[in-house]
N, C-alpha and C positions, 0 to 999 in steps of 0.2 A: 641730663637734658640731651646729651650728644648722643648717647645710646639711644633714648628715647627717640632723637628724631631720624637715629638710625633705621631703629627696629622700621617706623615708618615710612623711610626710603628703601626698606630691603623690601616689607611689604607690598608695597606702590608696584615697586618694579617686577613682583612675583605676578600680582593677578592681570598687571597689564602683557606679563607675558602670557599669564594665562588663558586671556581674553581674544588675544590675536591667536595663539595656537589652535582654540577653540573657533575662531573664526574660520582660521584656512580649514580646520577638519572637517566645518559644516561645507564650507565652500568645496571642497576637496570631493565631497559627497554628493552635494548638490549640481555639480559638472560632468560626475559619474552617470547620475541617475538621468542628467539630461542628455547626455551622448548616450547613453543606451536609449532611454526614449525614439530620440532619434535618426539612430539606426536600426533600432528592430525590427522594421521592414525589409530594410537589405537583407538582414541575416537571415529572417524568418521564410522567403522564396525560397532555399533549398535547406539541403539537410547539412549542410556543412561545406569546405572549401574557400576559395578566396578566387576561382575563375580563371588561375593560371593554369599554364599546362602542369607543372607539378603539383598544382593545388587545386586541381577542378574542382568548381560547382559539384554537389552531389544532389543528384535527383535519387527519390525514395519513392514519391508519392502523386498520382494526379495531380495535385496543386503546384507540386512541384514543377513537372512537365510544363503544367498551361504556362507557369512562368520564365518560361525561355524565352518565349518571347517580347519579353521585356528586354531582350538586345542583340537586338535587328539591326541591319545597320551595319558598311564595310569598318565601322570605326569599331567595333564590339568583332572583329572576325579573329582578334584574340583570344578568344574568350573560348575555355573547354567546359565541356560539362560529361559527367559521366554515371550512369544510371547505379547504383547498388541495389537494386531488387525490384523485381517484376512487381509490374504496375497492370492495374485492372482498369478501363475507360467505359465498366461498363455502370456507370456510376453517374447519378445525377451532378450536376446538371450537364453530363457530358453526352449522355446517352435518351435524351431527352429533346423536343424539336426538331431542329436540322442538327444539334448533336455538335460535337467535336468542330472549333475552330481552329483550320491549320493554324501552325506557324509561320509564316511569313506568306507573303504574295507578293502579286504583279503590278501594284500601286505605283510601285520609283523604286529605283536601287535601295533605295532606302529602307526597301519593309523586308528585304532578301534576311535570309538567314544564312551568315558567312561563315560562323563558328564552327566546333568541332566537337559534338555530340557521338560519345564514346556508350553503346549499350552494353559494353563489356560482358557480352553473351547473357544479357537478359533478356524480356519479351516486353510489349505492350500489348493487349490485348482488351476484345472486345470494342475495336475503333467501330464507334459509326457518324455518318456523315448522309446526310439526306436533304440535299441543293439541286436540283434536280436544273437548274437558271444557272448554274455558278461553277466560275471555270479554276482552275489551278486548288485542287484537293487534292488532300491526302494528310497523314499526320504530320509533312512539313509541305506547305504549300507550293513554297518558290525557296529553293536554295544553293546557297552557290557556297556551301563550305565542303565539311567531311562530314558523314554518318558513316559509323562503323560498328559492327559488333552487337548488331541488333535485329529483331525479331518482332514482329507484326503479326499475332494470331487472331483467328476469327473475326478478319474486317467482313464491316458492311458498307459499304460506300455507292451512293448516285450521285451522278453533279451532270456534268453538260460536257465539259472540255478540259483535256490535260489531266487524268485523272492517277492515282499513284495511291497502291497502298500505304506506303514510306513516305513519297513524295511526288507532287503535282507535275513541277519542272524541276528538272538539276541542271543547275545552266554554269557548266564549267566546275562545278563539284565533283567530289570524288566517294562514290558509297563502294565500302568492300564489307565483307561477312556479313550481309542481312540478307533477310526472305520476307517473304507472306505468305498469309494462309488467310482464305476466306473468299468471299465474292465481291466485283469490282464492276458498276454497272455504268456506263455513261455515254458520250458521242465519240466524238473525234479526240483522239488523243488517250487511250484510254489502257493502262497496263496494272498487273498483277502488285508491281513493285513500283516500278517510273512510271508518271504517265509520258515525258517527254525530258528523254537526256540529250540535252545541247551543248554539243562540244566538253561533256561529260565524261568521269572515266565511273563506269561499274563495273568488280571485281570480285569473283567469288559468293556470287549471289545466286536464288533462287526463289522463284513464285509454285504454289501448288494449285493456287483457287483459281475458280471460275473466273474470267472475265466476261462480260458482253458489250459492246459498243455500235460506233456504225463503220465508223473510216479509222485505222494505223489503229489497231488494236492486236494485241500483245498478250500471252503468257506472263511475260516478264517487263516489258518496255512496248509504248504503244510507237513510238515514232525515236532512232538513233542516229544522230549526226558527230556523236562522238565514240567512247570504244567500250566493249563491251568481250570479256574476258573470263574464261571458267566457270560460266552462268549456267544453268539450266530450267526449263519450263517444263510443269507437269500436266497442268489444267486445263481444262476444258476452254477455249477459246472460240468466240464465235460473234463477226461483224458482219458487215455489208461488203466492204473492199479493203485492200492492204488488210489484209490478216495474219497471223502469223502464229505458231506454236511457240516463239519466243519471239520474237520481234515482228509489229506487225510494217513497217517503214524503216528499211536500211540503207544511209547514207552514209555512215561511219564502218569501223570496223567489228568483226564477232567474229571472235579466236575461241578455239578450245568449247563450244558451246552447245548444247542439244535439246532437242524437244521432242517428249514422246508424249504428249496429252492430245487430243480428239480438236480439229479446227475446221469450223462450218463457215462459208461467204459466197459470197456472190464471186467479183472478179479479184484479181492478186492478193492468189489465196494459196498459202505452201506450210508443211509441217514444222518447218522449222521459222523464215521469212518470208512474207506476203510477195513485197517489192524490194529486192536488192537494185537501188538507184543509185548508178555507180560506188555503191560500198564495196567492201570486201570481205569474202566469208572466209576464213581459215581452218582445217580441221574441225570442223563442227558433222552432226547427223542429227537424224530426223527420224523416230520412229513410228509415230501418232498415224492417224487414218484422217486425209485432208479430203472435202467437200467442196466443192464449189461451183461457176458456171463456167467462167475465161479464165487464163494464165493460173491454171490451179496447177501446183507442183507436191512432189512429194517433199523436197526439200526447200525450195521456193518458186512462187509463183509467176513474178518475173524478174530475169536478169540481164542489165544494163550495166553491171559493176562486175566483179569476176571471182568466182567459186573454185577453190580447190583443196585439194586432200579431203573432200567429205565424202555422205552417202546418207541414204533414206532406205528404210525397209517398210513403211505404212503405205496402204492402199487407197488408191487415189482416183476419185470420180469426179468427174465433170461435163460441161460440153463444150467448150472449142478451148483450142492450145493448150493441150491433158498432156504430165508427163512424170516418168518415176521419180523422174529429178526434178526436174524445172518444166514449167509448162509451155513458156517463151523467153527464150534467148535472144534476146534485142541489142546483137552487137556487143553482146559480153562475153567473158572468156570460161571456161571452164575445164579444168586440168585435173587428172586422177582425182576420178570421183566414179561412184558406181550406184545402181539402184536395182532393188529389187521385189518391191512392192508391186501386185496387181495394179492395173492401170484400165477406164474405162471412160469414155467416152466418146462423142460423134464428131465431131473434124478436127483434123490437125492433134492427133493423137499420138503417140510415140513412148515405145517402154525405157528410153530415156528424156528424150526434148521432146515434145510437143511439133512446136517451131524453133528453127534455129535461124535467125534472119541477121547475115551478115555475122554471125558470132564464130566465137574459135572454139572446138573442142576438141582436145587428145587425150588421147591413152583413158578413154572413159570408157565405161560398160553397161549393160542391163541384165537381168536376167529375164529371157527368152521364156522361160516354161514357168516363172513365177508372176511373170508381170502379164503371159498371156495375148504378151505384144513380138511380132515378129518385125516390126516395123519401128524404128523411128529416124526424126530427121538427121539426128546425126548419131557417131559414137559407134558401138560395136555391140552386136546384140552375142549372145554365149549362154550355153545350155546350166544349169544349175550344176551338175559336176567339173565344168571347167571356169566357174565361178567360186565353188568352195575348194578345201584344202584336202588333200593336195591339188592345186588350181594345173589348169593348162600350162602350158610352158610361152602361149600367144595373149597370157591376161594380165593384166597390169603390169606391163612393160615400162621399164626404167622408172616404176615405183620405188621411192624410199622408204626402206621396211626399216627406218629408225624413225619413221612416224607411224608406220604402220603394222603390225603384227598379224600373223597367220593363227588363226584358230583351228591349231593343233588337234584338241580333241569334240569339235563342234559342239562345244558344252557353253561356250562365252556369248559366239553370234553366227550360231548355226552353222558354222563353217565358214563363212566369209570373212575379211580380215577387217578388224577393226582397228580405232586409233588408239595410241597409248597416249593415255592420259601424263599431263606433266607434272614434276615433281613439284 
């Protein structure tokens, strides 16, 4: 009996343990399969990652991309994301209506895009965008974080205002290693790469494609009131006013920087900047062939801010304040600079200023027999042999030749000295 109502107490205690075991195992499973439920949306926006900087988000795919913008937002300006393979936009529904939704806008602080979008020398390509009413385009619309390390081919993009192959506004962001390639069509604000960097740093960038707009349109940047470093513009450029072969409106700075793509406008209109308003150009040139009516420069169109160590070699047509360098010097300064592009046009013409009204220029040059101009309002005019190397012993006086190099065997720039590039 005692065995017996053993066996039945070992039993008891066997299937009730095996009942509860069997309970948590279902429940154990049943917890699994609802936390993955969900969560598989989270997961499933990118290809892997956790969103840290050591564990970025990984974008793969379109869907991927579109979903960045799910965190917007300076509370998300943690958040990295980094592309591992070229992506194609030329793909419904991306490519289809008005096409491609940036990534963030000009709604509230709140729609910016603050994060830090690593392309890790990939490409996006095939962006298009057809808003012909709608301001702040580009593949990111309004952002105030980092884009780095990425590649923009074959945009198509119209809108209205602020317009950017990469991005719409950078306002206070930082983009280094990107470009674009493609055509960029809009009004005011309107660049290859930015349409408007605000208090912005771009760094080591480049636009190739067409732009066209009306006002502060740009190769690379339509309008800069921040800085702008080791950039250059190739493309074909052409507005109404402030134009520019890399920037079409400079209030900030442009170091190290140059444009030799074709720039057609009306007034402040220059191969490299339209309007230098009090910005500063640094070591930058200008080789393109600029068009326009007033304040058309070879190098820029006008300046109110202050130029030096540059130069321009494209040929410059206009009709009033035409010049190799700048077309009007409005109180600005300009220090070891030289040009030597043909120059054409009917008043206030000059084969280096145009007009120089109230401005400072020293130790500047033109070439007399290339520019065609025996005249201008300021600077030092010099025959093409005492412009190239070996130069006069009276041309670029107290030049710093550790920014500037002598071309030795007139194989680099024709013989005139150019700038050496930084390491």
């Amino acid at each position: 009996m005692v065995q017996s109502m053993a066996s039945g107490g070992t039993l008891h205690v066997r299937f009730t343990w095996i009942f509860k075991f069997r309970n948590k195992h279902v429940l154990f499973w049943l917890t699994l399969i609802l936390f993955s439920t969900l969560s598989f949306p989270l997961f499933s926006q990118f290809a892997g990652g956790s969103g840290t900087e050591q564990d970025p988000w990984k974008i793969a795919t379109a869907k991927h991309l579109n979903n960045v913008r799910n965190y917007l937002d300076e509370e998300h300006s943690d958040k990295h994301f980094i592309q591992i393979a070229d992506i194609d936009l030329d793909v419904a529904p991306y490519n289809t209506g008005e096409g491609w939704e940036p990534i963030g806008s000009d709604t509230s602080i709140s729609t910016r895009f603050y994060g830090t979008y690593d392309g890790d020398e990939h490409v996006v390509t095939g962006l298009y965008i057809n808003r012909p009413e709608s301001d702040y385009q580009g593949l990111f619309g309004y952002a105030q974080g980092t884009i780095k390390n990425l590649g923009v081919k074959n945009i198509n993009i119209t809108s209205h205002w602020y317009i950017g192959g990469l991005v719409g506004v950078n306002i206070y962001g930082s983009i280094y290693n990107c470009y674009s390639t493609g055509s960029v069509t809009g009004g005011e604000g309107s660049g290859g790469l930015v349409g408007m960097n605000y208090s912005g740093s771009i760094t080591n960038c480049y636009g190739t494609g067409s732009v066209t707009g009306d006002d502060y349109v740009g190769c690379l940047v339509g309008g800069n009131t921040g800085s702008i470093t080791n950039c250059y513009g190739t493309g074909s450029v052409t507005g109404i006013d402030y134009v520019g072969g890399l920037v079409g409106g400079n209030v900030g700075s442009i170091i190290s920087c140059y444009g030799n793509g074709s720039v057609t406008g009306d007034d402040y209109v220059g191969g490299l900047v339209g309007d230098n308003d009090d910005g500063s150009i640094i070591s930058c040139y200008s080789t393109g062939s600029v068009t326009g009516n007033e304040g058309v420069g070879g190098l820029v169109g006008v300046n109110t801010g202050s130029i030096k160590n540059s130069y321009s070699t494209g040929s410059v047509t206009g009709d009033e304040f035409v010049g190799g360098l700048v077309g009007w010097n409005d109180e600005g300064s300009i220090i070891n600079c030289y040009s030597t592009g043909s120059v054409t046009g009917d008043d206030y013409v000059g084969g280096l200023v145009g007009d120089n009204d109230d401005g400072s220029i020293n130790s500047c040059y033109w070439d007399i027999n290339r520019s065609g101009q025996e005249h201008s309002d300021d600077g030092e005019g010099r025959n093409t042999e005492e412009m190239v190397y070996p130069h006069s012993e009276d041309t670029y006086l107290d030049w710093d030749w550790q920014i500037w190099t002598p071309d030795l065997t007139h194989e680099i720039n024709d013989g005139y000295p150019y700038l050496r590039r930084p390491d």
